[in-house]
Structures are given as structure tokens and as C-alpha cells.
C-alpha positions, -999 to +999 in steps of 0.1 A: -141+308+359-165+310+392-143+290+409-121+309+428-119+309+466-118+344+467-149+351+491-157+382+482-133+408+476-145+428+510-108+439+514-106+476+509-135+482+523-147+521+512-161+543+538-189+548+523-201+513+526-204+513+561-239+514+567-261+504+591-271+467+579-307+462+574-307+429+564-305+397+580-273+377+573-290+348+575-315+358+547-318+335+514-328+365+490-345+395+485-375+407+462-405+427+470-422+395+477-402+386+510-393+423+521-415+444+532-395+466+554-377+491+536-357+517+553-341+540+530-306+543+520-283+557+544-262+573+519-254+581+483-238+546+465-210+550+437-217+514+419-200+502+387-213+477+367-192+456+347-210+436+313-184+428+284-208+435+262-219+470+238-247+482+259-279+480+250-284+451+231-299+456+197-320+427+198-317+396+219-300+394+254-317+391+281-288+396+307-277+431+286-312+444+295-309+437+327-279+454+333-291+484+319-324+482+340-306+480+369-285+511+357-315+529+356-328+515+385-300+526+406-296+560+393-333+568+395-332+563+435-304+586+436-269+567+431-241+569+407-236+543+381-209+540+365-202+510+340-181+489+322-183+477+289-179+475+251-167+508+234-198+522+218-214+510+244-250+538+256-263+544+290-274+574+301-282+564+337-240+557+338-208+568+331-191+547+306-159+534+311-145+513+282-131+480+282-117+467+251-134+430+237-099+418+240-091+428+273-128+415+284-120+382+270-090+373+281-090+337+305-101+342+342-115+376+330-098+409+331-080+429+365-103+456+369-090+476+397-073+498+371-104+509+353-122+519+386-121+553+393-122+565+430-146+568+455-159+534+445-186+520+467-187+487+453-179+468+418-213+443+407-203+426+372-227+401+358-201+378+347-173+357+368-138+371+373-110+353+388-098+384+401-118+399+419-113+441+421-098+454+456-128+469+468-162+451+481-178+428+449-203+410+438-215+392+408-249+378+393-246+342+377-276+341+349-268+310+338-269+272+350-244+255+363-229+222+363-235+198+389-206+199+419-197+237+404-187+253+443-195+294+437-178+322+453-196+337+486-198+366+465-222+348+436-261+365+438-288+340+419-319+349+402-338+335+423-351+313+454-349+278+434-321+297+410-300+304+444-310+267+462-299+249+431-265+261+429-256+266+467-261+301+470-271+324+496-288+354+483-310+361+454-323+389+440-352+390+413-351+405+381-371+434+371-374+457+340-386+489+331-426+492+323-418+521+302-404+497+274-435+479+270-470+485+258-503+477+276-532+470+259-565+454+278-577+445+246-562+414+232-560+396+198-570+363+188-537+347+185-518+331+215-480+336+216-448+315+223-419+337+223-382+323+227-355+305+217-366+272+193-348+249+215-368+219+233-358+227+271-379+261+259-412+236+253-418+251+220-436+222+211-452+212+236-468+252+231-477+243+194-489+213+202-511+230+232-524+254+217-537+227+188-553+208+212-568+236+229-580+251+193-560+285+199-541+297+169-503+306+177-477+329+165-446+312+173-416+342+179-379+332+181-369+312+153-386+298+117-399+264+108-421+255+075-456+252+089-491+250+061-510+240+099-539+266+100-534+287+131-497+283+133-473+311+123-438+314+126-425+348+122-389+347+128-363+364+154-380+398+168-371+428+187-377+459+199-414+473+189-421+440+171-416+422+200-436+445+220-465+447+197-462+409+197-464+404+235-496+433+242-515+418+214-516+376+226-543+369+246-518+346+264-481+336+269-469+297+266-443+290+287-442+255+291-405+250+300-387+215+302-357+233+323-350+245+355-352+288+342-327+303+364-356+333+362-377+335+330-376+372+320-402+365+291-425+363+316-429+392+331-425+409+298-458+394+289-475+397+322-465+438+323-481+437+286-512+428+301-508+388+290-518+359+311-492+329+311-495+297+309-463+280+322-452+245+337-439+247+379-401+244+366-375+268+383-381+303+392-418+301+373-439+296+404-421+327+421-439+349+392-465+335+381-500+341+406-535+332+402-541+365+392-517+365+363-519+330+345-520+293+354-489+260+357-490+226+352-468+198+352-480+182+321-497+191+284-528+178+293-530+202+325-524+227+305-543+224+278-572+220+309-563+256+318-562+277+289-599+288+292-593+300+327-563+326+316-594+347+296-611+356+321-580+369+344-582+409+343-553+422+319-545+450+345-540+428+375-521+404+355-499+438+349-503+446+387-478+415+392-449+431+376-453+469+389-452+453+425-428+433+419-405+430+393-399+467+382-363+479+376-366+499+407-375+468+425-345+449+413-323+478+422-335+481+461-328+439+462-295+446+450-292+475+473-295+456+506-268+436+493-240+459+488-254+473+522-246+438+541-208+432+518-203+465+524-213+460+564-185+428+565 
């Protein structure tokens, strides 16, 4: 799947596309960081989203949130959503049009040009399809690739290095909605790694870390046996836990061993109010500022600049995220997309 010379499904172009372009085509992505000019939209978009997935997701999965951010997104500034997905599936911001888990999975991905209904602007599904819908189309790769993979002209990264990695020519950050998340300027004792318990994640090199920098550490994401002082493990979390989790750490560990296509944890923490402390791998120096935590490339370096993340300001680290990586955000990158497939 993702392999199909298929460009970009621009045949069938709908009228309502045609807009004036106000990008450049040359551009290499789009987020409030590198756009400052924004003219608004020339008219109303019909835009279905396609997920096969039950929408939202219940506890993990960070691409199902973003799809329903950028549902929300879209509708606040004024277009129609509809989207595709899992029976049972609940979105207010769209209109739901079911796809059965069957249908969904069947090999090189389902035909959807039966499911759309009309007036469709254009189709944006977060996962490859081998046939692509007969109307303009795009789709978001979240993942990593192999090496040699050739994408479609209609692949969108998740960022600059996401985008440069895999050959790609547009990017557009994610964002998510501050309204999920609590900020408090006061923060706890205990520092936080939150994430999967997987090595390219640096989970260890966090515990290990925050030892040598004499921080106690709630580890979030998965369980091991631990009688260190300082270190707790409290298991997959979710929803208000999760939250409560990420307001309350006086700062974030993200010291990945991977290339993160984006690294949504981060700005979870950083619109909580939390510093974070992250190595310069993938999209992570794209987010993270002076103003709301600190990279290295090694332990040692990082260990050397825990002390300076407690004196950053909780509400600037905050600032970061409402500038920049808000749902709303997201949804204008992705906007000046369709506007340019739509423009072909």
C-alpha cells in the first residue's frame, strides 16, 4: 500500500476547489512557524475524512486524535466535515458515514467513491489507499517508512525532517485542541516520562536521567517492578489521568532514540504548562524552543540541563502550542493544501 503511481487523484476536479492558490508550489510545508500570510478562505470546503478506526479513541492513538482535531478544526473555521469510519464511530464536528471493519481492511484499502456523497470538495484519509477516490485527494503518512519506499505525490508528512526523510513535498504540523488539557503553573515534584516502553522511546535513558539528576519520575505507558526510591510506574493512562499526569510534572522526558515523524506527547505537555526535555531527533527541534524546554544529543547533556527547564515560565512554555500547534492551526496548514490540489 503507498505505492501506487496514482499522483494524486486531481481528476474530477469539483468546482468548488477552484480557488485562487495562495501557496507556493514550490513550498516544503506549512505550519504557523513558516506562514505568516494568511488570506482567508475563498469559499466554503466540503472535506471527508477517512480513519478506519471507531472515532474517538478511548485511550491510546495518537493518529485517531488527530483526526478528530482536525474535524474540529475544520468545522470551527466554517467548513463541512464529513467522515469516514468505524460504525459507532462520534464526531460532532462531522457527518458520519460508516464503513464496515471488513470493507476497511480489505488489501490495497477500500474504493471509496461510493460512500462519498456529492458536492465533495476533497477526500483527506490518514491511511494509504491504492485507489484513490475520483475527486482531488490527499493522505497523511504518520508512520515511518522503509528505506527506498517511493510515496504518492499526494502523501502530506508531519513534518519538515518527517517530509525530507521520506521524499515528500509538503508537510503540515500537527496540532490539538487546548480545551482537552489542563494548565496548572504550579507544578509537583515528580518529573514524567509518558509513552510507549519501547527503547527507540528512551525510556531508560529518562529513568536513568532523572537518577542522575536526583528528580523522582513517574514513568506512564507501561509497568515494570521497580523498589528504586523516586521511581514509579503507574501503568497505561488516559483521558483525565493522563491529563492530570502531564499538568502536574514539573518536566517532560523525551529523550528519543528515533527519528519521531512528529512527537505529539510533546506538545501535550508543553500546552499543560511542562517544560521538555528532549534529544534533537526528528521533528523535536521544530517544537521544542528555548522558551519551552531544552535538547541534547546525549544523557550527560541532558542531565546538564534539567535545572534550566525550572526556571522557564509555565505560560510561555504553553504560549508555544497556542501559536502554533492548535487544532485550528493544523486545519489552516491543511487548508492551503487542498487549495493548491484543488488549483491543479
Amino acid at each position: 500500500a503507498g505505492r501506487s503511481d496514482r499522483s494524486d487523484g486531481s481528476s474530477g476536479k469539483s468546482s468548488r476547489v477552484a480557488l485562487r492558490t495562495m501557496v507556493n508550489p514550490e513550498m516544503v510545508g506549512i505550519s504557523a512557524a513558516n506562514s505568516t500570510e494568511r488570506s482567508p478562505m475563498a469559499s466554503t470546503l466540503h472535506v471527508v475524512l477517512y480513519h478506519p478506526s471507531r472515532l474517538p479513541a478511548v485511550r491510546y492513538g495518537g493518529t485517531e486524535r488527530v483526526v478528530v482535531w482536525l474535524a474540529r478544526g475544520l468545522a470551527e473555521l466554517g467548513h463541512r466535515v464529513s467522515l469516514i469510519a468505524y460504525p459507532g464511530s462520534t464526531v460532532p464536528e462531522a457527518t458520519l458515514i460508516p464503513i464496515a471493519p471488513r470493507e476497511a481492511m480489505q488489501p490495497g484499502g477500500p474504493d471509496l467513491t461510493p460512500l462519498l456523497p456529492t458536492g465533495v470538495d476533497i477526500v483527506h484519509a490518514h491511511v494509504p489507499l491504492q485507489r484513490p477516490p475520483a475527486v482531488p485527494f490527499l493522505w497523511t503518512f504518520h508512520g515511518t517508512g522503509k528505506p527506498g519506499r517511493v510515496f504518492p505525490a499526494s502523501t502530506i508528512g508531519l513534518s519538515a525532517d518527517h517530509a525530507a526523510r521520506h521524499g515528500l513535498t509538503r508537510w503540515v504540523h500537527n496540532g490539538l485542541d487546548p480545551a482537552e488539557y489542563r494548565f496548572r503553573a504550579e507544578k509537583g515534584r515528580r518529573d514524567l516520562f509518558l509513552g510507549r516502553l519501547h527503547s527507540v522511546k528512551g525510556w531508560r535513558w529518562a529513568v536513568e536521567g532523572a537518577r542522575r539528576a536526583g528528580r523522582p519520575l513517574t514513568v506512564a505507558g507501561g509497568w515494570r517492578p521497580s523498589l528504586r526510591p523516586g521511581l514509579r510506574f503507574v501503568g497505561a493512562v488516559g483521558g483525565a489521568r493522563k491529563a492530570e499526569l502531564l499538568a502536574e510534572a514539573r518536566c517532560l522526558w523525551m529523550p528519543a532514540q528515533w527519528d519521531e515523524p512528529f512527537g505529539l506527547t510533546t506538545i501535550e505537555a508543553m500546552v499543560s504548562g511542562t517544560p521538555v526535555l528532549g534529544t534533537r531527533r526528528g521533528a523535536l527541534p521544530e517544537i521544542i524552543t528555548p522558551e519551552s524546554g531544552a535538547m541534547g544529543d546525549t544523557l550527560e547533556e541532558l542531565v546538564a540541563l534539567r535545572p534550566s527547564l525550572d526556571r522557564l515560565d509555565p505560560a510561555q512554555v504553553r504560549e508555544n502550542v497556542l501559536t502554533r500547534f492548535t487544532h485550528l492551526e493544523m486545519a489552516r496548514g491543511y487548508l492551503r493544501v487542498y487549495e493548491e490540489i484543488g488549483d491543479r
